[in-house]
C-alpha positions in Angstrom: -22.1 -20.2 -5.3 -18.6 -18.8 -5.6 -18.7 -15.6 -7.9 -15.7 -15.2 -10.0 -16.7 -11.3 -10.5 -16.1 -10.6 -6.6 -13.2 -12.5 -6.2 -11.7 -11.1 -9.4 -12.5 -7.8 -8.3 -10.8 -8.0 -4.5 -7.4 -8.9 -6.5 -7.1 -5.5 -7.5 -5.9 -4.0 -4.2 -3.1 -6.4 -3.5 -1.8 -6.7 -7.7 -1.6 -2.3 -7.5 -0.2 -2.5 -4.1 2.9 -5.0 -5.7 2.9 -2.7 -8.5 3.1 0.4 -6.4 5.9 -0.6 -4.9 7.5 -2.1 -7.8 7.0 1.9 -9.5 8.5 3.4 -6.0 11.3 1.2 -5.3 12.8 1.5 -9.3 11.5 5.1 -10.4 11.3 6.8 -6.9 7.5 7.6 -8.1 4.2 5.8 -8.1 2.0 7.3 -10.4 -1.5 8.7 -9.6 -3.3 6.0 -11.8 -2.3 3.4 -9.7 -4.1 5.2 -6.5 -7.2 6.4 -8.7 -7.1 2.8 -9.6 -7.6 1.2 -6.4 -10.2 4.1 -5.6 -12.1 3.1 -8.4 -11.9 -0.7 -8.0 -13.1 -1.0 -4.6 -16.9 0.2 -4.6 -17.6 -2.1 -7.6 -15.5 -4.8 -5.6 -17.6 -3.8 -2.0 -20.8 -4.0 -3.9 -20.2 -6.7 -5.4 -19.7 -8.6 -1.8 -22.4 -7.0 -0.4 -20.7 -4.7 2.4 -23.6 -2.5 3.5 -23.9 0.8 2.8 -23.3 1.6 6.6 -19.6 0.0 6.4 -19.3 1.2 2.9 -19.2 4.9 4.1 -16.9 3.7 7.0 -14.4 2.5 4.5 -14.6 6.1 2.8 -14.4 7.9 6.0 -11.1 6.1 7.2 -9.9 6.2 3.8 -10.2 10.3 3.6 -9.2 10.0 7.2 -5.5 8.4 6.0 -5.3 11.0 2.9 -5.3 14.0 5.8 -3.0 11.9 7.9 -0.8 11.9 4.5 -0.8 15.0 3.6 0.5 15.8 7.0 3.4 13.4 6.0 4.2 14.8 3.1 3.9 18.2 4.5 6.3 17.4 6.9 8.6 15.9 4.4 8.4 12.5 5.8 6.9 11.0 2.8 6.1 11.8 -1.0 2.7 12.4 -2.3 2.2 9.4 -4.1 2.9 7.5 -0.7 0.2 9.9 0.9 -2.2 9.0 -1.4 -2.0 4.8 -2.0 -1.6 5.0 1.7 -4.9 6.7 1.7 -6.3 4.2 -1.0 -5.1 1.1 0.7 -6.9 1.9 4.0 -10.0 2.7 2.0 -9.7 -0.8 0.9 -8.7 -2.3 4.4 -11.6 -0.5 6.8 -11.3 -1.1 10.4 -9.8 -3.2 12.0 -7.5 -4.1 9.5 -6.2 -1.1 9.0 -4.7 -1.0 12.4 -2.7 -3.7 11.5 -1.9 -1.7 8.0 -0.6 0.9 10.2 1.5 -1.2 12.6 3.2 -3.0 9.7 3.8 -0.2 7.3 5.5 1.4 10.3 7.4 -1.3 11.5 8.6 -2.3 7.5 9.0 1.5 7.1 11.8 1.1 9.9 13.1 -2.0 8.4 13.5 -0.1 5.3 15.5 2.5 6.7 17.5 0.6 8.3 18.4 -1.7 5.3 18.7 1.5 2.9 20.9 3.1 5.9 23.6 -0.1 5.7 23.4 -0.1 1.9 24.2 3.3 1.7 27.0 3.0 3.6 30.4 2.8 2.2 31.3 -0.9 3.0 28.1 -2.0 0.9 27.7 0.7 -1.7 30.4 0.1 -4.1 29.1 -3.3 -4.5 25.4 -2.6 -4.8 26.5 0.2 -7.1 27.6 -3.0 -9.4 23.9 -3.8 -9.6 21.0 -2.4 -11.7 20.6 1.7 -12.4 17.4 1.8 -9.9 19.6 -0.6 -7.2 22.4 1.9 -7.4 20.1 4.7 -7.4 19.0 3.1 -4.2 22.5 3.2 -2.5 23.0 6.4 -3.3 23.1 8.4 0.1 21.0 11.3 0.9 18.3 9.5 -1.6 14.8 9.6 0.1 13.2 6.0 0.7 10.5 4.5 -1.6 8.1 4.5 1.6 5.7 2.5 -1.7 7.1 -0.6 -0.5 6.5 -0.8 3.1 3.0 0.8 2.9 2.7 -2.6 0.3 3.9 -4.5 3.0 1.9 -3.5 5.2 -1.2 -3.4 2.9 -0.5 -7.3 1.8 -0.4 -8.3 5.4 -3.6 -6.6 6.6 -5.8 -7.7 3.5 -7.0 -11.0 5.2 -8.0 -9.2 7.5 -10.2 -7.2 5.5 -14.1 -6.7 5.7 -14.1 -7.7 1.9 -11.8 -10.9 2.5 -13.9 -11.8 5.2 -17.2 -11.2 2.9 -15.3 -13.6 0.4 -14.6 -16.2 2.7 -18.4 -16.5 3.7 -19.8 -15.9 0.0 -17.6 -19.3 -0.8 -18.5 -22.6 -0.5 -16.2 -24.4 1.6 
């Protein structure tokens, strides 16, 4: 029988994801409640489907393995520290193989990013986005870092399905 629990549970990853990069995107922050948050959520969630304790670990090994990779980031200046750690949390959520594709997608929407924040920043586009919202103008601003939140939600959202815990969904519900 299809447990509401479970399911209720696994939506917790891709709702703080949106709202990470909701938080990144309009206050150039995402707060650490949001990555404690998804930490927290997804033992109960992988207990509750039933991942073994073998693939449990796995998850927390490739998740500390991201945090590392972050922190090099963010030493290097590439990212923030709330990037580094909800990218850290998301692929603690994803496992492997999904989080392959979390890392191919984040990159290549990290790019897109860029790019887009590049052409808004310049001076043909700025003084028209600077017509918009405080946090859209904020945006345009150049020399203004880039809320890396969104494309590591991106790239978290399009992994997900891919997920060991999407998959143990899918075979815990009746079709």
């Amino acid at each position: 029988m299809f447990a509401t629990l479970p399911a209720v549970l696994l939506f917790l990853c891709p709702a703080l994801l949106i709202v990470a990069a909701l938080k990144d995107v309009t206050t150039y922050t995402i707060p650490n409640w949001i990555s404690l948050a998804l930490i927290a959520g997804f033992f109960p969630a992988a207990i509750a489907l039933g991942l073994p304790w073998s693939v449990l670990g796995f998850h927390a090994g490739l998740g500390l393995g991201a945090l590392v990779i972050g922190m090099v980031l963010f030493a290097l200046g590439w990212i923030g520290g709330g990037d580094a750690k909800v990218f850290a949390a998301t692929a603690l959520w994803l496992g492997w193989p999904a989080s392959a594709t979390f890392l191919l997608v984040t990159a290549l929407a990290g790019g897109v990013l860029a790019a887009a924040l590049l052409a808004m920043r310049s001076i043909l586009l700025r003084r028209y986005v600077s017509a918009g919202p405080p946090w859209l103008s904020r945006l345009a601003e150049p020399g203004e870092s880039v809320p890396y939140g969104l494309a590591i939600c991106i790239g978290g959202l399009a992994a997900f399905p891919a997920s060991r815990l999407v998959q143990a969904l899918a075979t815990a519900a009746p079709l």
